[in-house]
N, C-alpha and C positions, 0 to 999 in steps of 0.2 A: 027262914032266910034261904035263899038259892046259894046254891054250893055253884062254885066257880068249876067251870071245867081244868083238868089238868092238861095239861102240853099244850098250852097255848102261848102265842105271842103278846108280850106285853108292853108299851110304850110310855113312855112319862112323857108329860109335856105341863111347860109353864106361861106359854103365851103364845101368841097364832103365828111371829115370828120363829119364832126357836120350833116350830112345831111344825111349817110347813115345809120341810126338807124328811122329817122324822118322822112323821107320822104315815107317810103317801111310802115311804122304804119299809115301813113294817108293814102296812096292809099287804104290799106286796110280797114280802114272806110272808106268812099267816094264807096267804092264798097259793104260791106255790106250796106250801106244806100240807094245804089243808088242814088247817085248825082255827079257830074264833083267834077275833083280834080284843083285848084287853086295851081299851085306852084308860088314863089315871092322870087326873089334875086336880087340881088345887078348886074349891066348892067358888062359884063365882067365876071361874077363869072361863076357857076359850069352849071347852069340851062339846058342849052340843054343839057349835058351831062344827067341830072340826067333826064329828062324829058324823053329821049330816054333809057334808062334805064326802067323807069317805063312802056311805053310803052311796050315794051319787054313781061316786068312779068305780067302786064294786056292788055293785047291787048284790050279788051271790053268799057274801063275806059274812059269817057271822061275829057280829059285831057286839061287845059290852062297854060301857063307861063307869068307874069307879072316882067319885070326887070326894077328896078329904078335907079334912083343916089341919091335919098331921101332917108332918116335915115330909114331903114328897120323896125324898130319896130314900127314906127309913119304909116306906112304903111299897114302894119299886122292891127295895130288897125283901121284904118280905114277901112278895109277888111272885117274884123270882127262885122260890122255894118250888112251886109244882109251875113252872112255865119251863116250853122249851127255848126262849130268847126273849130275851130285854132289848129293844129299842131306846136309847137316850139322844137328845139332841145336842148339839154343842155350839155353844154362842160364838158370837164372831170375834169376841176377846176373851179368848178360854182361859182362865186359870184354874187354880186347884179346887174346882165346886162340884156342883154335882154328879158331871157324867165319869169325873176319876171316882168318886168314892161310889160309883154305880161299878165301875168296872171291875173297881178294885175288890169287891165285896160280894159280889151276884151268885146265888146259887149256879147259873145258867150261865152260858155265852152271852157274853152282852156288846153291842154293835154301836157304836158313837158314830154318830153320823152330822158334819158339817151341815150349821145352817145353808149356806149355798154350794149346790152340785155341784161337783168340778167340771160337769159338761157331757158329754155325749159318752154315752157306752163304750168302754174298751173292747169288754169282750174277755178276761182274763180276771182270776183270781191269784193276787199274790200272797204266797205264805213266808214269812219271816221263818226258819229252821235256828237255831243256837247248838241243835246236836246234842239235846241231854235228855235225859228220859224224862223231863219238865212238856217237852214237845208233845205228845204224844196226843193230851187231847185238843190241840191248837191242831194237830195235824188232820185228825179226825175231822173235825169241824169243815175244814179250808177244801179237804177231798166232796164231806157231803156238797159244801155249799156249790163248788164246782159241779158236780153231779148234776144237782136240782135247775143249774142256772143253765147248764149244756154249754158250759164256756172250759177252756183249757185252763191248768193250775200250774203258776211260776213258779216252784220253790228256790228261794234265797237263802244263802247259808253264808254270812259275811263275818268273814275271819278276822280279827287285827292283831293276832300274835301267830307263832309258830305252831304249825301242828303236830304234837310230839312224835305220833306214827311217822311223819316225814323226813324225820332228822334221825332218829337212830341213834348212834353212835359219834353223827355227826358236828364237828364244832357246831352250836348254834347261832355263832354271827357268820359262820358261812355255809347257808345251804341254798337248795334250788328253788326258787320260787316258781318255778314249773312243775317240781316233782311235788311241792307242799300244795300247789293248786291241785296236783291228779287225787292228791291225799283228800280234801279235803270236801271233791268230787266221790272220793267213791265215799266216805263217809255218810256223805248226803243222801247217795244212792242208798247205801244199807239203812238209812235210818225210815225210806220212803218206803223200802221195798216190800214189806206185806202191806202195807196202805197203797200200792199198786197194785198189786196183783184183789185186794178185795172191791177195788174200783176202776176196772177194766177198761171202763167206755171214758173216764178222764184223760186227756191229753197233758201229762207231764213233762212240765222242763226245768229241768236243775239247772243251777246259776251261782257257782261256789262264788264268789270275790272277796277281794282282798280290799282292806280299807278300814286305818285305826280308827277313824269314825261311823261305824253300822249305821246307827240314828238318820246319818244324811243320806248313807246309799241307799237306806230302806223306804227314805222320803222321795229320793228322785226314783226311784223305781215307782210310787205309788201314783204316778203321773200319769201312767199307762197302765191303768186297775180300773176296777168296777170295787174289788172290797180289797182289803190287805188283812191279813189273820195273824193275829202273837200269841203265843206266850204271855200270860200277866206278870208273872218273872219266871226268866228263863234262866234263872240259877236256883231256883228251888224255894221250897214252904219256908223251910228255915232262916230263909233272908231276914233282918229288919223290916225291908218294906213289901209290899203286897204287888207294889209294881214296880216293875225294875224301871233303870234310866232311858232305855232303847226305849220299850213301851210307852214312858211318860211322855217322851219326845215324837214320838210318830203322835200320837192321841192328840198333842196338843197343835199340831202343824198340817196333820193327810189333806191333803184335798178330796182324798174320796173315804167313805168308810170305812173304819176300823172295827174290825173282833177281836177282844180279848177274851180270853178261853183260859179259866183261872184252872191251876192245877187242882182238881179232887172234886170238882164242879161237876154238876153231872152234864 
């Protein structure tokens, strides 16, 4: 048997709909990265099609096809054991199937990608921040990806309570909502700041806001993205769920790609 190479990209796909948005975003990582593209479907489905297809648009691409009759997603996840990223598609009436239990579970960073594009290149990578050491490899990710794509990175840090550093002492039904915005600026800044200084040539913009729904500001911000990066929960392993409410809600609504970057994932 041929041993699969490691650090490659890997894509699920179930049908040439759900797969012509998914499949043409992952070759094209696997080719800025330099590494084979793994595509994986179901035996009978679309695969040589799509596989000859990509071949076509990358000729250079080193390309695999893996087809199962095993439950696709238990597959994907084990895939995602020696790969550096999971491509999944997401149907155009997403509910809880398989690209959350892909995100939610992936060894790797896994990237859900709308069947239909939201449209023309922004130019920017936006990161979702929560401000907990849950961040850290979401932050990772959102600097490479900016790197690789030569596009500037938005970090979003949206508040909808008080930030304790801000208050003090201070009653907290009466404090500043300008001194809690500086708070919760520099916060963002410390939590960026060796992830700045190790990726020099990214163009960072902090963007503290205030808003007791994140979920929506995160979604009108994703309007003006190429990808948006989270946290899988940005409260930590110990949760109940594997994906917090922010994340389930951006996954299930972006118009442009999502990465979820589970904590302890390589």
């Amino acid at each position: 048997m041929t041993q699969m190479p490691r650090h490659r990209v890997v894509v699920g796909l179930d049908g040439l709909d759900e797969a012509s948005a998914a499949v043409p975003f992952a070759a094209r990582e696997a080719k800025t990265r330099g590494c084979p593209l793994l595509l994986v479907g179901a035996v009978g489905g679309p695969l040589p099609e799509v596989a000859a297809k990509v071949r076509r648009t990358l000729p250079g691409l080193v390309l695999m096809g893996l087809t199962t009759r095993a439950d696709l997603g238990e597959i994907i996840l084990e895939e995602s054991r020696s790969a550096r990223l999971v491509v999944v598609g997401r149907p155009p009436a997403p509910d809880a199937g398989r690209y959350e239990q892909v995100a939610a579970h992936a060894w790797c960073p896994t990237i859900v990608v709308p069947v239909q594009p939201a449209g023309e290149p922004c130019g920017r990578v936006l990161l979702g921040v929560a401000v907990t050491p849950y961040d850290e490899p979401a932050i990772a990710f959102a600097f490479e990806e900016a790197e690789l794509r030569g596009i500037p990175l938005d970090a979003i840090h949206v508040w909808s309570g008080i930030p304790q550093t801000a208050i003090g002492d201070v009653d907290p039904f009466e404090y500043h909502l300008t001194e809690a915005h500086a708070t919760a600026d520099r916060l963002l800044a410390e939590t960026l700041g060796g992830w700045v200084e190790k990726y020099p040539a990214v163009s960072v913009m902090r963007t503290p806001l205030y808003d007791v729904n994140p979920a929506e500001t995160l979604l009108a911000a994703s309007q003006h993205a190429d990808l948006i990066v989270l946290a899988a929960n940005q409260h930590g392993a110990h949760t109940p769920h594997l994906l917090g409410p922010v994340t389930r809600a951006v996954l299930a609504r972006a118009a442009c790609p999502i990465a979820v970057v589970r904590h302890g994932a390589r």
